[in-house]
N, C-alpha and C positions, 0 to 999 in steps of 0.2 A: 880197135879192140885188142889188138896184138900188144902184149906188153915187150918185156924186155927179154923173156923166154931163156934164161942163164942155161935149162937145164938142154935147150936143144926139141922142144918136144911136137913140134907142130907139123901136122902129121896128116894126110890124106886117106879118107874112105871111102870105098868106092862101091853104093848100093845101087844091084838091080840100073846097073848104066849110068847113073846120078851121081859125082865125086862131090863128096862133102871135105872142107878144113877143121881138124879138129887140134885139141890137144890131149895128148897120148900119155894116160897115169899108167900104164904098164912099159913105157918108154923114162915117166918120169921115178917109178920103183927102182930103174938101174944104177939112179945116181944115189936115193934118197934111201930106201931099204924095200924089204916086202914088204907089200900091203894087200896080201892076201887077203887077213883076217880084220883090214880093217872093218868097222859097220861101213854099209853103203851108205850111207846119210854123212859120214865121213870123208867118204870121196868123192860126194858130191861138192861138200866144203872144199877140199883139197884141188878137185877140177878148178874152180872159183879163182883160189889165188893164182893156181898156174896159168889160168887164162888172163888174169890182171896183172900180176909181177911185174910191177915198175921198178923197181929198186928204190925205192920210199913208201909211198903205202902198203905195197906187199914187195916184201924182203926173199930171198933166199931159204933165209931161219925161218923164215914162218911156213914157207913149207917143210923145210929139214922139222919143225917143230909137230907138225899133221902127222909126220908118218912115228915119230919118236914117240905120239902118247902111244901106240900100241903096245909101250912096255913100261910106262907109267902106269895109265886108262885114266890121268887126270895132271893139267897143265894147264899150268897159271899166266896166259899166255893172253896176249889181244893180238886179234887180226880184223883185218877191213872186209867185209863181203858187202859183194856188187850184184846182188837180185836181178835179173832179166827182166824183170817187171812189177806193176805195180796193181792191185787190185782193191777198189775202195765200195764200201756201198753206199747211200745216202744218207743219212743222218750224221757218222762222220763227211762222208765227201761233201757236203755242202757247207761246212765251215772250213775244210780241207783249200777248197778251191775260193771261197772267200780271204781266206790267210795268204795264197797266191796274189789274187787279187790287189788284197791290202799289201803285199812286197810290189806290186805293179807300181802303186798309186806311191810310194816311197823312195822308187825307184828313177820314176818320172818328177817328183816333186825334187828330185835333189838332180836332176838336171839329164840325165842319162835315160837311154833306148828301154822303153818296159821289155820289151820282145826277151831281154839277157832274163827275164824270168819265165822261165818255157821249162815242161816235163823232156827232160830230157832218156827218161825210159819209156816204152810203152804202157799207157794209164788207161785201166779200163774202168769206170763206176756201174754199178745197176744200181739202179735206182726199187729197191725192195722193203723198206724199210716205213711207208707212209701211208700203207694201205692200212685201215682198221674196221674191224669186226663192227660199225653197227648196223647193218640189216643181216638176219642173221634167216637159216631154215626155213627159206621162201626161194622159188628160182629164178628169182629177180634180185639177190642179194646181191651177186657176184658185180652186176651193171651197173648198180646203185650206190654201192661199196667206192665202184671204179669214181663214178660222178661226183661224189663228196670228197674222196682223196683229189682226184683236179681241179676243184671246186679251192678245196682247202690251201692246196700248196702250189698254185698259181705262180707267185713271187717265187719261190725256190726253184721250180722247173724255167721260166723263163730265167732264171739266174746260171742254172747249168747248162742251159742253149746256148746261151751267151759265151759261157766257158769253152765249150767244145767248139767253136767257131771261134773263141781267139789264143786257142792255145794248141801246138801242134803235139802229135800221138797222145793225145786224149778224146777217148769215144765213152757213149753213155749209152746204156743198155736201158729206154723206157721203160714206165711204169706197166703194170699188167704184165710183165716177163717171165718173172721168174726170182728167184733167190740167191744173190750172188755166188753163194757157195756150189748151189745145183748149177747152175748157167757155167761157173768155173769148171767143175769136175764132167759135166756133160758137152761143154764144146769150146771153152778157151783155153785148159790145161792141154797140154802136148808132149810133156812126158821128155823129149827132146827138143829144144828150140833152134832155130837158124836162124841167120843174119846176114844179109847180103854184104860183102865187104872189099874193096878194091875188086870188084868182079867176081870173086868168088862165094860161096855159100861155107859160113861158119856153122859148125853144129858144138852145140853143149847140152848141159841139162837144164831142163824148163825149174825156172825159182823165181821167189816171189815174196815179198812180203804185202800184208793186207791192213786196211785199217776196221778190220774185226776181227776177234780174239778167232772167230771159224774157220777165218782163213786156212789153217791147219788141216781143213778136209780136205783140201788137193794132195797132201800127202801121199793118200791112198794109191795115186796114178803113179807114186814111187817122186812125186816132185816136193821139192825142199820147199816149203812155205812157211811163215807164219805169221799172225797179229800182231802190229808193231801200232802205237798211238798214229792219231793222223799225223802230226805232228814230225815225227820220225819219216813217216812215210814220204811227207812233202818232201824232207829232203835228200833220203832216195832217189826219189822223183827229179831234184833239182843235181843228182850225178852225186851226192855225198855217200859214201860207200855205210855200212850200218856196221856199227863200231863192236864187236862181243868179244865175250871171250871163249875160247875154246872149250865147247861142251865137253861136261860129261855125258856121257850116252848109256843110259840102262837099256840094259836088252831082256824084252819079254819075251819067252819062250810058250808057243802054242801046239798042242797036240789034241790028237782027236777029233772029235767031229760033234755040233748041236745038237741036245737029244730031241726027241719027240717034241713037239707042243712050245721050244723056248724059243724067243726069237732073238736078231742081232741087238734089241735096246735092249731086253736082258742081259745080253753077255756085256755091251757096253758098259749097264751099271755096274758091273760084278768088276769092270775093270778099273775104271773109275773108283769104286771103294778101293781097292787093292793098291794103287798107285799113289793113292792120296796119304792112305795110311805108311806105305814107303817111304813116300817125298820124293816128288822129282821136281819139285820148281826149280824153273832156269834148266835142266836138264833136257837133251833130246830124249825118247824113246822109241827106240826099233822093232819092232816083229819081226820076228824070225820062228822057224820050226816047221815040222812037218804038218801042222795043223791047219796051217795057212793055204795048205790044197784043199781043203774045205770050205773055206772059204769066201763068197763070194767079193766083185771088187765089193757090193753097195754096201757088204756088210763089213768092209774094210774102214771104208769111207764114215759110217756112223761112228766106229772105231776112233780114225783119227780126226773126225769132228769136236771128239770132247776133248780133246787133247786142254783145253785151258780149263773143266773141269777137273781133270787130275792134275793141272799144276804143270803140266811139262810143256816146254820149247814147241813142242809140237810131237809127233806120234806116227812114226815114218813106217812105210811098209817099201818094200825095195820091189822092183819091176821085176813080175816072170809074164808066164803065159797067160794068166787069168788078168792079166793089166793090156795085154794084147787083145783078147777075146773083150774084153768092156769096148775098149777105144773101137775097136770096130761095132761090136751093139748102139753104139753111142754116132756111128757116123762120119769118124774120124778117115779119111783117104788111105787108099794101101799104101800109098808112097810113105804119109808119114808114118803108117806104122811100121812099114822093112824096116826106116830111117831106125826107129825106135828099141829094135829088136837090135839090130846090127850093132848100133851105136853102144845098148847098153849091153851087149856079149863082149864085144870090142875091149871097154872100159873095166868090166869086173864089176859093174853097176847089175848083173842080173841074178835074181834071186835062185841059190843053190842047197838043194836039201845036205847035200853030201860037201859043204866047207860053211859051217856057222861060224861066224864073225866073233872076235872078241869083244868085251863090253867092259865097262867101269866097274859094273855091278848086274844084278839077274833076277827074274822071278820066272815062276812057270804055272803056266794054268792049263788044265785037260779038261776043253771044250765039253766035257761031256758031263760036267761037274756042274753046269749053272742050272740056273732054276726061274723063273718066274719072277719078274721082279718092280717095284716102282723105290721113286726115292725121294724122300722130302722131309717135313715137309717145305724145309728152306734153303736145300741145299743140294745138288745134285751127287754128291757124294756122300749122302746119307741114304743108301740101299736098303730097303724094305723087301722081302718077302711077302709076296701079297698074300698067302696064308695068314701073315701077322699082323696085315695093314688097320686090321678094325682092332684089337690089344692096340699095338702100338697108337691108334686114337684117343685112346682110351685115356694113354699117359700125357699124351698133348692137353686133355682136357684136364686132366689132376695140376700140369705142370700152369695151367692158365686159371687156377681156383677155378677150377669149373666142372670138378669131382662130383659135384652133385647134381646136374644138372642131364644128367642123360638121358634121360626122359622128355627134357624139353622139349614142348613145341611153340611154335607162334604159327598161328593162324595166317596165309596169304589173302589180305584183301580182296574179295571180287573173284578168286577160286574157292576148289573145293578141295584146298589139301594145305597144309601146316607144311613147315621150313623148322630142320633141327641141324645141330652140331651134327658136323660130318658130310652134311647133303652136299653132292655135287650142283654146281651151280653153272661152272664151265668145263666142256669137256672140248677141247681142239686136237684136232689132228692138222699140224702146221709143223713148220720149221726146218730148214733145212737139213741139221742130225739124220730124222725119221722118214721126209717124202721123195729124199732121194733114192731110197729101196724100195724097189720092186715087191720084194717079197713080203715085208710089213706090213704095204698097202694092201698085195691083195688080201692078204688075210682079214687085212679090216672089212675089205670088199664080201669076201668071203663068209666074214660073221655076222655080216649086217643080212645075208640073204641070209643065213639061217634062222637068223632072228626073226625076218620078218616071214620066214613060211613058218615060224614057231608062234606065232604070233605076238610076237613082242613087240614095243614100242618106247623110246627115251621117256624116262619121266618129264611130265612139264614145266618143272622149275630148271632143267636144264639148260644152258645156253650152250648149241651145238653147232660147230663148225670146221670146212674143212678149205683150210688154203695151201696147197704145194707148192712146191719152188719150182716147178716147171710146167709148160703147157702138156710135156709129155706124157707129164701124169694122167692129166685127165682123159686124154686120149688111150692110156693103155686100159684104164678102168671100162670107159665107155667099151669098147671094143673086147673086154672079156665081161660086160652085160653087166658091172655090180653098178653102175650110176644110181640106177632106180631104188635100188636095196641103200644103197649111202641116203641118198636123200628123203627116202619112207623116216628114216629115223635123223631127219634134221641134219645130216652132214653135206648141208649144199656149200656149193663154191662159194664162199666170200672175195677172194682174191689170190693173187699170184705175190704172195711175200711172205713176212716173217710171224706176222700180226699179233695173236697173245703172248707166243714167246717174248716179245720184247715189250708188252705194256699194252700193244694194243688192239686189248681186248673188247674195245668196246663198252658201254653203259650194259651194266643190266637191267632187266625191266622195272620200272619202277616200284612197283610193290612186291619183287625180290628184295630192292637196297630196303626199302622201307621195316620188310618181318625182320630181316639181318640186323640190322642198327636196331629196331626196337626191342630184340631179343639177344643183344652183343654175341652172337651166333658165330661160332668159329665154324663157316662152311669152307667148301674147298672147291679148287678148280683138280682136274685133269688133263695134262697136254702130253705129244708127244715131242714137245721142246728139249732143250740143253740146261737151260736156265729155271733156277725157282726162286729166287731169290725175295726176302722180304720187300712189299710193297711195289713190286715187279709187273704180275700178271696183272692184279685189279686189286685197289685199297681196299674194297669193302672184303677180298679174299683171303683171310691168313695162313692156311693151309694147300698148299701147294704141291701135286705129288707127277712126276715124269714118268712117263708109260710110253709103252708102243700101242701103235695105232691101232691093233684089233682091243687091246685094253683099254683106251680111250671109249671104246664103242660100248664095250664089255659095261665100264662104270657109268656109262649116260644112262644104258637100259636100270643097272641098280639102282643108281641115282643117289648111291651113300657110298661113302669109304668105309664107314662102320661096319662093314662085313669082312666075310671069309668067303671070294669066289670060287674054293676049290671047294666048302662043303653047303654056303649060302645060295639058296635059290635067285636068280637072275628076275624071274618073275613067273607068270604062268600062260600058257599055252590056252588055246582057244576052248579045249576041253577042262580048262580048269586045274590040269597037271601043275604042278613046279618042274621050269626048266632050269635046268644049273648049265655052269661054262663049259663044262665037257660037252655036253648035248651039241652046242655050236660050233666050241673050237673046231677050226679045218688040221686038217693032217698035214702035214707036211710034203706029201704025194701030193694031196690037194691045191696047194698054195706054186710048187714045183709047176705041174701042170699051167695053172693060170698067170705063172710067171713068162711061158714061154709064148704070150700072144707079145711081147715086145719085144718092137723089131729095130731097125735102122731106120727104116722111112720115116717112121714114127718123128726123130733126131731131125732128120735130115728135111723133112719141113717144119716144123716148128722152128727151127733154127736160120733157115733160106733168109728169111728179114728180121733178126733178132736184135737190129740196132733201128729200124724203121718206126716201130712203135703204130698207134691207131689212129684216128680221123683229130682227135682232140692234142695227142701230142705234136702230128705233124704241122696243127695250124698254131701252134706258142708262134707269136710274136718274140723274136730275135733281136736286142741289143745290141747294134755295132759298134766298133770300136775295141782297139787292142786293152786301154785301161776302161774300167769299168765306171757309168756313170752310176754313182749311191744315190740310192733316193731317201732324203731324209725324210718323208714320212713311212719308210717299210716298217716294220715291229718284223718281218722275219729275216732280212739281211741288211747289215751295219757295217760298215769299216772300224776294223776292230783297233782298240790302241795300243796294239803288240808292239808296233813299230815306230811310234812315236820317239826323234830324237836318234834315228837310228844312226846318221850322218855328222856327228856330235861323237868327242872322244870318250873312249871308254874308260867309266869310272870303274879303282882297284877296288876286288874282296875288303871287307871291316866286318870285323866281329859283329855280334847280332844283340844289342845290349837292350836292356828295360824291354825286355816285349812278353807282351799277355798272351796268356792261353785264350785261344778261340773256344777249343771244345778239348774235352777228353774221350777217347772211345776204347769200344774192349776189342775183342779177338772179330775177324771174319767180317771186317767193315769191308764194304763193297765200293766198287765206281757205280752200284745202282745208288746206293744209300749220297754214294759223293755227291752224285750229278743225275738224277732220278731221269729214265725218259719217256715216262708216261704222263699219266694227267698233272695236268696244273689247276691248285686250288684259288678258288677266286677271293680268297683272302690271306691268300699266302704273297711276298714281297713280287714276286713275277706275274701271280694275275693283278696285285693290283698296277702294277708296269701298265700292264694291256691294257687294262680299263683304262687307266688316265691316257693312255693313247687311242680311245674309241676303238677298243675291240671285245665286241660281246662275247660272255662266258661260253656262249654256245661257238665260239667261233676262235676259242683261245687252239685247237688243235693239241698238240704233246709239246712238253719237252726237249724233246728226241727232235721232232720237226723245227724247232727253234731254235738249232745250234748257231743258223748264220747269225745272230744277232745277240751279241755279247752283253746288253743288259739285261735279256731275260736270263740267261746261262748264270751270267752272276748272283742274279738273284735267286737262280735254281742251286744254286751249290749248298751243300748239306741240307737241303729240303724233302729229302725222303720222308713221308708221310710213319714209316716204320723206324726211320734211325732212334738210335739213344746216347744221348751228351749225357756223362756222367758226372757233369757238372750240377746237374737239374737232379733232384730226385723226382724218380715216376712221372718221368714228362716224356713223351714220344715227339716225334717232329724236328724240323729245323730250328730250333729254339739254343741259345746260350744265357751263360749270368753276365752284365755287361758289369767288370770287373770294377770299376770307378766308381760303382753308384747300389752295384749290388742287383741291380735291375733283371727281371728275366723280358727276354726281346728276341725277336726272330735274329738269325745268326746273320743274315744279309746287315741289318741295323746295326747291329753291336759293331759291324768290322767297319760301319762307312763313319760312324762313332769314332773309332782308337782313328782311322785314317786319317780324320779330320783333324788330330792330334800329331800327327806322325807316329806313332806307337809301330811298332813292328809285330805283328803275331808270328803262335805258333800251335802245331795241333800236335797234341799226344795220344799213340792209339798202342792197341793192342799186336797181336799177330796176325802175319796175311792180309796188311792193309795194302785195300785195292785190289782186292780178288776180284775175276769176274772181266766184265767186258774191255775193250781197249780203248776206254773212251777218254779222247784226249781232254774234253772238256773238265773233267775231274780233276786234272790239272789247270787246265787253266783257271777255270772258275777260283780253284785256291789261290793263282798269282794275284787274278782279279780285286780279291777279297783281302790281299796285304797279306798273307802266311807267307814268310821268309821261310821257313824252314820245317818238315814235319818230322815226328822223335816216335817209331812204333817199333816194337819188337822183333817184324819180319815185314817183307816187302813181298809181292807179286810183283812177278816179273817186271811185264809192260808198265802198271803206273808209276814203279820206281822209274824207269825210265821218261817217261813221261814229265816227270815232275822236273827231273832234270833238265828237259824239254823244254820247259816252262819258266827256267832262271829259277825250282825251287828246290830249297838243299833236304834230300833224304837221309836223317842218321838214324840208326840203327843202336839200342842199349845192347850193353851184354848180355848174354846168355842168362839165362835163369835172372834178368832185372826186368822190370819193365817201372810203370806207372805206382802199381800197388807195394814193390819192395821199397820204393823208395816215399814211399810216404806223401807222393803229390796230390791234391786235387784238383790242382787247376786255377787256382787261386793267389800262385806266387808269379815271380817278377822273374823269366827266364834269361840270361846271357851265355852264349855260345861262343867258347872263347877259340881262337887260332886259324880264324879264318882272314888271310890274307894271299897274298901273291903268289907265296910257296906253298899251299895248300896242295895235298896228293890224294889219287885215289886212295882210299882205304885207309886215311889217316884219323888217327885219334884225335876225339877232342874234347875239351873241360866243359862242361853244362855246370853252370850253378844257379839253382831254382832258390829265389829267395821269398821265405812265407811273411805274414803282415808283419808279426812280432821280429823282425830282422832277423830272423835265425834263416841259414842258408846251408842248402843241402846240395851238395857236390859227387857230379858223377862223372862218366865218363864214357863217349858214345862213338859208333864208328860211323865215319864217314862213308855213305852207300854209294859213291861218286865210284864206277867200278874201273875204269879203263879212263887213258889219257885222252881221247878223244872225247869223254861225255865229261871230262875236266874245262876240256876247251869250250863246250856248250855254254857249261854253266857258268863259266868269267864272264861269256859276252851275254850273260841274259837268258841264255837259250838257243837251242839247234839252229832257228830259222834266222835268230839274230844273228851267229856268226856264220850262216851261211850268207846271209845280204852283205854282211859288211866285207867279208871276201869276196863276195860279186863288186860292191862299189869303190874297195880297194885295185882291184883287177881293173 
């Protein structure tokens, strides 16, 4: 671990009897400058190079360059960081470790030891991500839930057994656990990490990158994290350092204290709108301020949960005392927490009201300024005022021609109540954001007893559900009595994962989809998720709004969005009254109170066997052997053909000539819309895959659950039941015009079409393409599908990355150009001119889009390649490709 240490700084600390080796940033300030005012998330970067500093990867200059932006606050600079560790959940980790796999099997076929492909950091997965909602408000959901998820991904889990037994520092956290983010922030973050080294105990700061955009909720512990594709992550994992450039860092400034009645997913969204409307993609963001002693960590942690809702790198809060007092609520040992305390007083790592840090730039909010809030209906950064949320329906339904229809009803079959615009249909309390807080929950706890001594009860079109990210949850509910009150109003356990947040929601009853579809019903769901995104939660739901979890409760009992719960009646009491939300809301004494039945022990078993799993995980059947045996009849894990030819010279850069557009798209295209991970339609190109390989519709699973096996994923790519190619008019779905013949055909057909042609594609989109999850597939599935190259007016983060990942070239039009200035439809013959050998990041290049009539329209677009190390990816293919060919070079 020791690099070359130019500046002298490695340094001995001696806690409570225990001497730790560290290296010393108020030793490395003597050579470099102050860095008093650097942010902490700063220094955490800056620790990073001083602990790697070889004199080639990390330089001297690149640290002289850390301490020098304190008088820029922005430098145009690349440096290598080296993550401590590696955090995946399943839906990525199970293509993650299939891509492993498949470098195994390429490895060994070109003559050499598979073993040189081994996680050479600490790799943890939980498995959270495959549990779905269908037995719902019976208490028997939870065990039945569990049996059709083991049932269903059999293949997959016997696949990651197999992993963990042939690969060393990789563990898997079983199904029924919890939520990676919760499981991270409640008992694998550490805030300080060690390493045992020549005999001695190295300490530095606990970091990480994950393969989901949440990863950024470890934050909160003061630990540097965040969502990098899986793809990226692999080769972290295989010791490749993660290529960036030196953030800029906005600092939010917090003051005051939450008033009455609001809770942390209130303040979230309020920060969320605020940061989004700023801009901080690619940017870090820090908290700081006296506000922050108000604070709790959990409602830290919601905070920097959304971090890839507002766009930013992630959403860092620096360690004081109230990150000491969580680690011990949470079970953490006193050893590591002195270590933690000592280490970051030592460092200038610990948070100080009386020396705030400089920033790039700033905002400030006074906590006592929020309000009540939900946000949707497609976008988490669209904040509503639940005052305004039945208006603001009002306009979804003008915006959808459906101004006149407010009054509609449709009758439910076989009930005795009619289905309209606006009804709630799903209300969940799930996801990691919201059931990692104490305090949300009880409150939900809370409103549900008042509800039911009010006599109230969910309406019965509602689908209700309640899954946590950890066992501790239920255990702290159970034990301040609101279980009974949750589940009188349908909030039984479904499961320990992510569930409607991520798609899976579950079927609704059948004569719910039936009134919906027969009356084109814009209903809605309710969660207390991160995510809304079109075609996300459930296809038949278009309206989608994020709450916290007593509001979750709140709108089951309404059963409509189309209110006002601060002057609408909720329903009515046994005597006939109208009850409204005040009546139930708890006080904040209240909720306080019932916060403090959580304790340590709580932590401290639930956690004792956290990698053990139950009767059903410990009997999978194990596959031995270092490379993996494929079985060619699986439909859920394949040997992908990423690596095909890897051992075979590398062919130069050439220009990108005669290549068709795939698809055109506008602003806010997602990696849901890319690479959807919910239901699969059984006449869409991926169910009909399954069928012709004998697997019944009722047994096709998600998406999401079929990353190992790259001919559904390919055929999942732009299959979002919600997307829109502006190529089509008024056509929703994975659909293109197949440019040759004029033909409209599912997007999968058209590309295996030009392929079969050699044609090269390309896709043109709007702004913010790729917002949203870190889902590697969304790239791949494009390389899969022939897109040489995509052309959109701003990128997100990760899947720009990502795509570069993938061998696929990101550019980027000018400012104020996109699709619509320059007059394209989609319909011309694109060439990308100056891509060869000497191609640099950030370099310009000539597009000429030529239309039927030979008339050619010329522009000119930057190349999104940012730094010289995602230069080197993209010549050999891709990250992983020139990480193997440097293993089988070596």
């Amino acid at each position: 671990m020791s690099g070359k240490n130019s500046l002298d700084t490695l340094s001995t600390l001696d806690v409570k009897g225990k001497s730790y080796d560290y290296y010393s940033l108020p030793k490395a300030a003597k050579s470099l400058g102050n860095i008093d005012k650097l942010p902490a998330s700063m220094k955490v970067l800056l620790e990073n190079l001083l602990r790697n500093e070889d004199g080639e990867t990390v330089t001297h200059d690149d640290l002289q360059a850390m301490v020098d932006w304190l008088k820029k606050k922005k430098i145009d600079r690349e440096i290598q960081y080296r993550p401590a560790r590696v955090l995946m959940q399943d839906f990525t980790g199970v293509p993650g470790i299939v891509d492993l796999a498949a470098m195994r099997d390429a490895v060994n076929k070109a003559g050499h030891n598979p073993e040189i492909i081994n996680p050479l950091s600490p790799v943890d997965l939980v498995i959270d991500h495959s549990v779905m909602v269908d037995k719902y408000a019976t208490p028997e959901a939870f065990k039945q839930n569990v049996r059709m998820e083991m049932d269903r991904n059999k293949e997959r889990y016997e696949f990651l057994k197999w992993g963990q037994g042939a690969f060393e520092n990789f563990r898997v956290v079983p199904p029924g656990t919890g939520i990676c983010h919760q499981v991270n922030l409640e008992y694998l973050g550490k805030s300080v990490w060690t390493k045992e080294e020549d005999g001695k105990t190295v300490a530095y700061p606990d970091t990480l990158v994950g393969t989901d955009s949440h990863t950024t909720m470890i934050n909160a512990l003061g630990v540097l994290g965040w969502g990098v594709g899986g793809i990226e992550a692999e080769a972290a994992m295989l010791g490749q350092p993660v290529s960036m450039l030196i953030p800029e860092v906005v600092g939010f400034r917090m003051t005051g204290k939450l008033p009455e009645g609001v809770t942390a997913t209130d303040l979230v969204l309020t920060v969320t709108q605020m940061l989004r409307e700023k801009g901080v993609v690619g940017k870090f963001v820090e908290f700081y301020g006296p506000g922050l002693d108000n604070l709790p960590l959990a409602d830290r942690a919601t905070i920097s949960n959304m971090a890839p809702e507002y766009g930013a790198t992630c959403g860092f809060f620096p360690v004081d005392d109230e990150t000491i007092n969580y680690m011990r609520l949470s079970g953490r040992d006193e050893e590591t927490l002195n270590l933690v305390e000592a280490y970051c007083k030592e460092q200038g790592l610990w948070r100080r009201n009386d020396n705030e840090p400089e920033f790039t730039d700033g905002m400030e909010l006074d906590l006592g300024t929020v309000t009540a809030s939900l946000a949707g209906p497609k976008r988490p950064q669209d904040r509503v005022n639940m005052e305004q949320l039945g208006s603001n329906f009002d306009l979804i339904l003008e915006n959808n021609g459906q101004a006149n229809e407010t009054d509609k009803e449709v009758p439910v079959k076989g009930q005795d109540y009619s289905l309209s615009h606006g009804d709630v249909v799903i209300a969940a309390i799930t996801s990691c954001t919201n059931t990692s807080n104490p305090s949300v929950l009880m409150a939900a706890g809370l409103l549900a007893k008042k509800a039911i001594e009010k006599g109230l009860d969910r309406k019965p079109w509602v689908k209700s559900s309640f899954a946590p990210g950890s066992k501790v949850v239920t255990d702290y509910l159970k034990k301040a009595g609101f279980t009974p009150y949750m589940e009188d109003l349908g909030f039984h356990l479904v499961g320990y994962g992510c569930t409607t947040c991520i798609g899976n929601s579950g079927p609704l009853d059948d004569e719910i989809t039936e009134a919906i579809n027969e009356g084109n019903l814009t209903v809605s769901s309710v969660l207390s998720g991160n995510r809304n995104f079109e075609g996300r939660v459930h296809p038949e739901v278009k309206a989608n709004w994020l709450a916290s979890p007593p509001l979750v409760v709140a709108y089951a009992l309404a059963g409509t969005t189309r209110t006002d719960l601060s002057k609408d009646p909720l329903g009515t009491d046994k005597d006939g009254n109208d009850v409204y939300l005040k009546d139930i809301w708890p006080t904040t004494s209240e909720i306080a109170e019932a916060v403090k039945t959580v304790d340590n022990e709580m932590f401290r078993k639930e956690y004792a066997e956290v990698f053990e799993g139950d009767e059903e995980w410990r009997e999978i059947n194990v596959a031995e052997g270092k490379v993996y045996d494929w079985q060619d009849d699986s439909t859920y894990v394949k040997n992908p053909p990423f690596f095909e030819g890897i051992d075979k010279p590398l062919e130069e850069l050439q220009d990108i000539k005669g290549a068709n557009v795939l698809a055109v798209f506008a602003d806010s295209i997602t990696t849901d819309h890319i690479s959807p991970a919910g239901a699969i339609k059984a006449d869409a190109p991926a169910g009909k895959y399954l069928q012709e390989n004998g697997v019944a519709v009722k047994d096709f699973n998600s998406y999401g659950s079929r990353r190992g096996n790259h001919e559904v994923m390919m055929r999942g790519t732009f299959a979002n039941i919600r997307i829109k190619n502006q190529m089509l008019d008024d056509v929703e779905g994975g659909y293109t015009k197949y440019i040759p013949t004029g033909e409209q055909m599912a997007i999968y057909d058209a590309a295996m079409k030009y392929m079969e042609n050699d044609t090269p594609l390309v896709v043109l989109a709007g702004k913010e393409y790729g917002t949203g999850s870190s889902r590697d597939w969304a790239a791949k599935g494009t390389r899969l599908l022939g897109v040489k190259a995509v052309i959109a007016e701003s990128y997100e983060r990760i899947h720009r990355s990502n795509l570069i990942g993938m061998g696929v070239l990101p550019l980027q039009f000018d400012e104020a150009e996109g699709v619509e200035e320059h007059g394209l439809t989609g319909e011309e013959e694109i060439s990308i001119l100056g891509l060869n050998k000497d191609l640099k990041p950030g370099q310009i290049l000539d597009v000429v889009a030529k239309r039927n009539n030979g008339e050619e329209v010329k522009f000119q677009v930057k190349c999104r390649i940012d730094t010289g190390n995602e230069m080197r990816y993209y010549k050999n293919g891709g990250i992983l490709h020139y990480v193997l060919r440097q293993m089988l070079k070596d």
